[in-house]
C-alpha positions in Angstrom: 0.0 0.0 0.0 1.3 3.2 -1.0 1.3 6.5 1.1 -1.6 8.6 1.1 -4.2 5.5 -0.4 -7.2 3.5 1.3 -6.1 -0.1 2.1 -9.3 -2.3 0.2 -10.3 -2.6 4.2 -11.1 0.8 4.4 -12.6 1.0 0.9 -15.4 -2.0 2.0 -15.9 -1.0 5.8 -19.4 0.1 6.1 -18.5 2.8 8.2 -21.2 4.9 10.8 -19.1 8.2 9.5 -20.3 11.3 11.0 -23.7 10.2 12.4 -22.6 9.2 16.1 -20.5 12.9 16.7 -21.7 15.5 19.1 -23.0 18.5 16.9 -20.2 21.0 18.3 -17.1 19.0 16.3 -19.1 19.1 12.9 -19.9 22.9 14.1 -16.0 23.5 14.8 -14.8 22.9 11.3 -15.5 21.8 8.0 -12.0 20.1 7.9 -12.7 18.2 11.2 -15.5 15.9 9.0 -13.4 15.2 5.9 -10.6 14.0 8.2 -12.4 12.0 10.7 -15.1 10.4 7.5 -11.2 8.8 6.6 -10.4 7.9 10.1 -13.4 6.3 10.9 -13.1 4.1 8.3 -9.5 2.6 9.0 -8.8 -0.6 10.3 -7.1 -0.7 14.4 -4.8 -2.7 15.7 -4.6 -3.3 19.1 -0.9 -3.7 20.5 -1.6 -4.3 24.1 -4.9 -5.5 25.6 -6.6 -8.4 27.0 -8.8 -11.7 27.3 -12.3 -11.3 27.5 -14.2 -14.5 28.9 -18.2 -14.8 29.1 -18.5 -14.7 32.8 -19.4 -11.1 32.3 -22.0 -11.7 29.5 -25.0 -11.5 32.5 -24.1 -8.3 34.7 -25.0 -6.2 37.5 -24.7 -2.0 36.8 -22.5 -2.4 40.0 -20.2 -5.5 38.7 -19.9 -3.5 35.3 -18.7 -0.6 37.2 -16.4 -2.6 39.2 -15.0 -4.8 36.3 -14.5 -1.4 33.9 -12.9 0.7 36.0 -9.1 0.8 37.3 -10.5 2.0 40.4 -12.7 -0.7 41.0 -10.2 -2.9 39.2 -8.8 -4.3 42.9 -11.6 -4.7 45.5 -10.4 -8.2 46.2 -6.9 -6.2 47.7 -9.2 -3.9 50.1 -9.9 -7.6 52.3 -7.7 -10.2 53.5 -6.9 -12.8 50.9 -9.8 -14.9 48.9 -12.5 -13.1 51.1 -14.1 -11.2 48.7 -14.6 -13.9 46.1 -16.1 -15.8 48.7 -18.4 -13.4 49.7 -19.0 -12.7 45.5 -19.8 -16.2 44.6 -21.3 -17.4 48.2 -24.9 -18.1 49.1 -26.9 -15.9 51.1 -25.2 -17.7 54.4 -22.1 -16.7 53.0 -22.5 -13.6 52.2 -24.2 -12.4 55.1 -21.2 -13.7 57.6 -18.4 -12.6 55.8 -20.3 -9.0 55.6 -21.1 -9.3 59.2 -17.1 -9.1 59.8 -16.1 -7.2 56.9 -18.6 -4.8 56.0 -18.0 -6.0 52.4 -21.3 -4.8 51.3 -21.3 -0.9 52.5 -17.6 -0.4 51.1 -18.7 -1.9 47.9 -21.2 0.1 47.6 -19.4 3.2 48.0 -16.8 2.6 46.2 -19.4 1.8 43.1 -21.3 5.2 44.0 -18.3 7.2 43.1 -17.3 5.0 40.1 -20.6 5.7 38.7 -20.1 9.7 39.3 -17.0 9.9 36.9 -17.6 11.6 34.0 -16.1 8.4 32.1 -18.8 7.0 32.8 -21.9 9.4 32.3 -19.9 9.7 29.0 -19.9 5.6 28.2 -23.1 5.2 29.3 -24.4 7.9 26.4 -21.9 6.4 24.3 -23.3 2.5 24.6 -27.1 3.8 24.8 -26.6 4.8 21.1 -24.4 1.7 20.4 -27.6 -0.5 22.4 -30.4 2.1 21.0 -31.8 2.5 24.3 -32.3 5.4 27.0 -29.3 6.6 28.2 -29.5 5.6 32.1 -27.0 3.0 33.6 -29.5 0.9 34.3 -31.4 0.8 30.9 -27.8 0.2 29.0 -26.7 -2.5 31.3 -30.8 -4.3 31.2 -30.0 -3.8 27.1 -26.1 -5.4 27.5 -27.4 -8.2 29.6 -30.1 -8.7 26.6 -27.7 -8.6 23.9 -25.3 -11.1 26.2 -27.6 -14.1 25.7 -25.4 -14.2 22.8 -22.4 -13.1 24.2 -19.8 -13.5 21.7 -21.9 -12.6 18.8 -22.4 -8.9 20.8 -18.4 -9.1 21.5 -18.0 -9.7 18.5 -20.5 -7.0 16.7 -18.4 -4.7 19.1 -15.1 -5.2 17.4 -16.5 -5.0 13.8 -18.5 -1.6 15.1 -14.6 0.5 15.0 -13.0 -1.9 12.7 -10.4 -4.5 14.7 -8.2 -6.4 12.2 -5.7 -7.3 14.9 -5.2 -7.3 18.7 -1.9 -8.9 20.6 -2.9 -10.1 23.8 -1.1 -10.4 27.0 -1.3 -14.0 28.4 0.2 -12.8 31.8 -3.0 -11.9 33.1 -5.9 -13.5 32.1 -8.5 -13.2 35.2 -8.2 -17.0 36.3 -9.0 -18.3 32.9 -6.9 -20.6 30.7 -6.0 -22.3 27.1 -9.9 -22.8 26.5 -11.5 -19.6 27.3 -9.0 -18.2 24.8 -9.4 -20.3 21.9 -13.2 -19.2 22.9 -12.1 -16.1 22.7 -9.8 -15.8 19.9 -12.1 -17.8 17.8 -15.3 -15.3 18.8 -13.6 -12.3 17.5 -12.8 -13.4 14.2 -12.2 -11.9 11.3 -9.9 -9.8 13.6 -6.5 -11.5 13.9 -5.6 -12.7 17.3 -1.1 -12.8 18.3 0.3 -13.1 22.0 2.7 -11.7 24.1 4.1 -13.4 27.0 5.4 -12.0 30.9 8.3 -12.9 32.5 6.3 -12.9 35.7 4.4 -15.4 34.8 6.8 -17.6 33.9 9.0 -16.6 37.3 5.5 -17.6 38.9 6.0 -21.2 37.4 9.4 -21.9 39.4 9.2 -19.3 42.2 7.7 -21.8 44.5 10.0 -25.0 43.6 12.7 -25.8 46.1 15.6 -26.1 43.6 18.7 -25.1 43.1 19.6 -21.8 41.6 21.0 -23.6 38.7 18.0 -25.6 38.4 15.7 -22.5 38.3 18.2 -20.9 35.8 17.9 -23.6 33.0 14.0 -24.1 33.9 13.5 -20.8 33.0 15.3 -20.5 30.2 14.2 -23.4 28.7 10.6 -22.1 29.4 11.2 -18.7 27.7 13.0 -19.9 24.4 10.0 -22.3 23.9 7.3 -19.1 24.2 9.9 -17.5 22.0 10.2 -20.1 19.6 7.7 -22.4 20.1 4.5 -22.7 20.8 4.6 -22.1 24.7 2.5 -19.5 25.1 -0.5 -21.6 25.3 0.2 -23.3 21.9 1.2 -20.6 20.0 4.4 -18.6 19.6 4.9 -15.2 21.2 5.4 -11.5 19.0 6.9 -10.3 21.7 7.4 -10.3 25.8 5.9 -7.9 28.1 8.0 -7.0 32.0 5.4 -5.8 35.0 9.1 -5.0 37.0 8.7 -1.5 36.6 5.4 -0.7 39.3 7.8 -2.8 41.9 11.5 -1.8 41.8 11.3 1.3 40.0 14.7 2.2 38.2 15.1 -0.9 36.1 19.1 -1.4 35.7 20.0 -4.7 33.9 22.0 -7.5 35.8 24.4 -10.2 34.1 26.0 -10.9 36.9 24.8 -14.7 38.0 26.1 -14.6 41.9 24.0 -11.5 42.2 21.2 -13.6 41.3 22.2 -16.6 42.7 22.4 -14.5 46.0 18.7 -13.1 45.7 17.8 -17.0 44.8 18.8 -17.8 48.1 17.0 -15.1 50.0 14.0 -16.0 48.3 13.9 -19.4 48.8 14.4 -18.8 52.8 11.2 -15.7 52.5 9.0 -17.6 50.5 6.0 -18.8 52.8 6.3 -15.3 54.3 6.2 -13.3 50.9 2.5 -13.1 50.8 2.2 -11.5 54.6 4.9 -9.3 54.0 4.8 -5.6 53.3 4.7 -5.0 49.2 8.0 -3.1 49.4 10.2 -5.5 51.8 8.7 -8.8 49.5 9.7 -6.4 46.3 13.4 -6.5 47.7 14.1 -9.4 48.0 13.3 -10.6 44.8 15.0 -7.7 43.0 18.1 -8.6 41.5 16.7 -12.2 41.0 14.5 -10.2 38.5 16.7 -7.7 37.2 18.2 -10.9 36.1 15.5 -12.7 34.4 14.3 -9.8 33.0 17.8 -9.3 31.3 17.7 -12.3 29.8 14.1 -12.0 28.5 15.8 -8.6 27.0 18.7 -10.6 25.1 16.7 -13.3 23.8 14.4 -10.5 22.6 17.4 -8.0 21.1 18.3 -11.5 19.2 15.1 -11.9 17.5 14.4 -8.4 17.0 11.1 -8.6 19.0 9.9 -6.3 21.1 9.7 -5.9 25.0 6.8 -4.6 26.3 7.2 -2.4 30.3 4.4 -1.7 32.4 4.7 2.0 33.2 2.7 4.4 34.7 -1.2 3.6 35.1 -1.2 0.7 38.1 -3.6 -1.1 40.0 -3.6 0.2 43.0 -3.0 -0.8 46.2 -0.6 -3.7 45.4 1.8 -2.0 42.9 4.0 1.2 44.5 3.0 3.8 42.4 5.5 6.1 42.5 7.8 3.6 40.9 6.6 4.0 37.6 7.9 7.1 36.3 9.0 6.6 32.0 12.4 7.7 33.0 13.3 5.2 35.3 13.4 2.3 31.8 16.2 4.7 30.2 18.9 2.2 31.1 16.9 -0.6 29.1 16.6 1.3 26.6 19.8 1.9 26.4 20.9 -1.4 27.4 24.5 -0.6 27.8 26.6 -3.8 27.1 30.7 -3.8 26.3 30.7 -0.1 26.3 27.9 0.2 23.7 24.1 0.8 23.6 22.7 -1.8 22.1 18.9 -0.1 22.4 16.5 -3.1 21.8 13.0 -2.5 21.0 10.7 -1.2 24.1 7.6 -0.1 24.0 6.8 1.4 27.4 2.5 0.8 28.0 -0.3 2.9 28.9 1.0 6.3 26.8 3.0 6.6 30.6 0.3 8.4 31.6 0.0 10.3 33.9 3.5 10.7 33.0 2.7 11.3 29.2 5.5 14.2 28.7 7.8 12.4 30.0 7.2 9.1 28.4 6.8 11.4 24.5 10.4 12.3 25.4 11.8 9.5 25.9 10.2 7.6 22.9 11.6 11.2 21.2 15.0 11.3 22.4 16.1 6.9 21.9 15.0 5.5 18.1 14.4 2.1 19.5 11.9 3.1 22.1 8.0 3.1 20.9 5.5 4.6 22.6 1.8 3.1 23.2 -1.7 5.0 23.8 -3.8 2.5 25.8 -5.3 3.2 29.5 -5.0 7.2 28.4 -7.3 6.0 25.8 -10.2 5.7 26.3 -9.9 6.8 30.0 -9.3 10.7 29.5 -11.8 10.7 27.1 -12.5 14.4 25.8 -9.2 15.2 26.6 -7.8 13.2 24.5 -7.6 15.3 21.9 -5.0 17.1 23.8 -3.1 14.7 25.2 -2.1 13.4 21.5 -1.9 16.5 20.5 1.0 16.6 23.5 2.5 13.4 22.1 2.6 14.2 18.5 4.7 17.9 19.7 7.2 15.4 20.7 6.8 11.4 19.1 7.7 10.6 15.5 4.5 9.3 13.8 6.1 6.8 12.8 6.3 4.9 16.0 2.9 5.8 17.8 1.1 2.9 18.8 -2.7 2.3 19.4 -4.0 0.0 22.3 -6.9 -0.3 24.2 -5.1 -2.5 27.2 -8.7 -3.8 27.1 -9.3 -6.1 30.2 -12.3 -8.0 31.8 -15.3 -6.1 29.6 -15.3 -6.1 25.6 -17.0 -2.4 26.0 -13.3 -1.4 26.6 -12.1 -2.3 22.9 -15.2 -0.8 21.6 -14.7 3.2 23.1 -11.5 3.3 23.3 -11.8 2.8 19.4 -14.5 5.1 18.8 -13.1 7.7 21.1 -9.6 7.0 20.0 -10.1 7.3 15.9 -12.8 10.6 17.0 -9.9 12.4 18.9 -6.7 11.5 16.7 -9.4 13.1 13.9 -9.7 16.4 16.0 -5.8 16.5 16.6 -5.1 15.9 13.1 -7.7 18.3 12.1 -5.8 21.2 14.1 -2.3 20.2 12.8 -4.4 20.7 9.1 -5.8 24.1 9.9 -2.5 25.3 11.3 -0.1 24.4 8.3 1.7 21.6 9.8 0.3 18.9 8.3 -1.5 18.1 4.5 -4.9 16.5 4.7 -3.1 13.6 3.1 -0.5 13.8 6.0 -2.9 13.6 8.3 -5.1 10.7 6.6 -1.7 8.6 6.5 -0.4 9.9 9.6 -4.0 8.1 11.0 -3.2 5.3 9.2 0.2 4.6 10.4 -1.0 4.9 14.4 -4.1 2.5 14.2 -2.6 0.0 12.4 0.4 0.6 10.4 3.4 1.3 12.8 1.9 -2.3 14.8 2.3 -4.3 11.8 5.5 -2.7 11.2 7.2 -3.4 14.4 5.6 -7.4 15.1 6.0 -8.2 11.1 2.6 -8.8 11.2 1.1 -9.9 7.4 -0.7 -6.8 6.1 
């Protein structure tokens, strides 16, 4: 496909062009409708997301709230261990004892009343009423979901195909207790979009962390386990497109380690702290595993810079309270991307997540100032919403366009994949549009410039077939 033409994708998508925008962005500017009748159309790729299963096809307004939001994202922390699944998924016996010593119940429900007073959400809710064609109250859009969900995937599906996925790359590190047959569920519900996997070093760390073995032992265990995700098909029977580190949120500045006694050491402290790690404090458990994975996560990196694929670092965003999240700051990856070996920076490929945000500036920087590093737009989309339009505005000031990523890091609810596409292709139109008006761009600039965020620059950087 050359610059500046419509992929045959875009040519055939039966788009809903202008008839879902607020009046005001048609009253704004002529320019704004030509641009955003081409973005609408475009395919999206999805670097970073996440499964969805069907245990969330019938749904409470206060279990959608809960599921979608980051906020609600980790009410099973705010009680001791297992408690509030029991108290979830317990009978009315259950339920009422653990509430009797927990007040589970009372705290939920606050926490769910100010969830549902974000503007995110008065926003999503008009947003899905339209999608659902009913009123636009909570209640009446999750009465319409629940309808729609007696065919679950056909509705996940009809989601996708509504913005236009052709491919998503999920993250197998985190998949919400499910397992190899929820995602061929999955995988096979969303088609024609194109499914591709990335694997997390935690994850596999979380296979041998618990073995009483040598350091040795865990060494070649793990080794062995990441060159057949890498090369094989161990990321649940297929072969990873890349990796993905969550080291960041824990340790902050991520330095690389080659040194094995280092490792060894931290080995050893871990395998006298292990039945205490889970009652320790997040920092002090944090420590002591440290340099064991600096070290894995080095060798992850190599195997990666060998290949040519990229690594994928949690940054900014966090789920709160179990990450520390003042460790997160973009700046503290600049010595992996850097990754300084025999007096030379070998700079792999990294693509630090969630647009850094709220760090955005400083992770635009340092995708600007280091040729290797990407940088990725989920969580900030679709979570700032409106404000989108300048927040990409900020990154574009700073970010070649040439390696701007989309992502959704969709997790838990489908609804996530759907509006961060719709409010994602909306806002990049209303950027591009200003970057039009002002001289800086061409309207064929901005059309390809579109282009090469939703989809392009992903298929680009994972060798993905076009």
């Amino acid at each position: 496909m050359t610059n500046g033409s419509a992929s045959s994708a875009e040519q055939t998508y039966s788009s809903r062009k202008l008839q879902h925008l607020p009046n005001f962005f048609l009253r704004q500017q002529p320019e704004f409708g030509k641009i955003f009748e081409a973005v609408d159309t475009m395919p999206i790729d999805d670097t970073h997301c996440h499964l969805v299963t069907d245990r969330d096809a019938q749904i409470t307004s206060s279990r959608f709230l809960e599921r979608i939001s980051l906020a609600g994202y980790p009410f099973p922390s705010y009680f001791p261990t297992g408690v509030y699944e029991q108290w979830l998924n317990g009978d009315e016996a259950t339920r009422y004892t653990l509430n009797k010593s927990y007040d589970i119940q009372s705290k939920v429900d606050g926490m769910t009343y100010h969830l549902s007073q974000s503007v995110f959400m008065k926003f999503l809710t008009k947003e899905m009423a339209q999608f659902l064609e009913c009123d636009a109250t909570l209640q009446a859009v999750i009465e319409a979901r629940n309808e729609r969900g007696k065919n679950y995937w056909s509705y996940v599906n009809s989601l996708l195909r509504d913005v236009n996925y052709e491919n998503i790359i999920h993250d197998t590190g985190y998949m919400d207790g499910a397992g190899l047959e929820e995602i061929n569920a999955f995988e096979k519900a969303i088609e024609p979009c194109r499914s591709h996997r990335i694997a997390r070093i935690e994850a596999i760390q979380d296979e041998f962390f618990g073995l009483d073995i040598t350091f040795d032992e865990f060494e070649a265990k793990f080794s062995a386990r990441l060159l057949d995700i890498l090369d094989g098909v161990g990321n649940y029977g297929k072969k990873s497109v890349g990796m993905k580190s969550y080291l960041l949120p824990f340790i902050g500045l991520i330095r690389p380690l080659y040194d094995r006694g280092v490792a060894a050491r931290s080995w050893s402290e871990l395998r006298k702290s292990y039945a205490k790690l889970s009652t320790m404090d997040r920092e002090q458990a944090a420590e002591i595993t440290k340099d064991l994975c600096r070290y894995t996560f080095t060798l992850t990196l190599e195997e990666c810079l060998k290949r040519d694929l990229p690594m994928q670092i949690h940054t900014g965003d966090g789920e709160a309270p179990d990450v520390i999240l003042r460790n997160q700051d973009p700046f503290y990856l600049e010595e992996v991307v850097r990754f300084d070996k025999d007096n030379m920076m070998r700079m792999p490929k990294i693509i630090p997540l969630h647009a850094g945000y709220p760090s955005v500036g400083k992770a635009a920087w340092l995708s600007h100032l280091y040729p290797n590093c990407y940088f990725e737009l989920s969580i900030m989309t679709p979570f700032v919403h409106q404000s989108l339009y300048e927040r990409y505005k900020q990154v574009l000031e700073a970010v070649p366009i040439s390696k701007i990523l989309f992502a959704s890091d969709n997790y838990h609810v489908p609804e996530l994949f759907w509006i961060a596409g719709r409010w994602g292709k909306r806002y990049l139109a209303q950027t591009l549009t200003d970057y039009v008006i002002g001289g800086s761009l061409t309207h064929d600039e901005a059309v390809e410039a579109a282009r090469m965020i939703l989809y392009k620059n992903n298929r680009a950087l994972y060798k993905l077939e076009p």
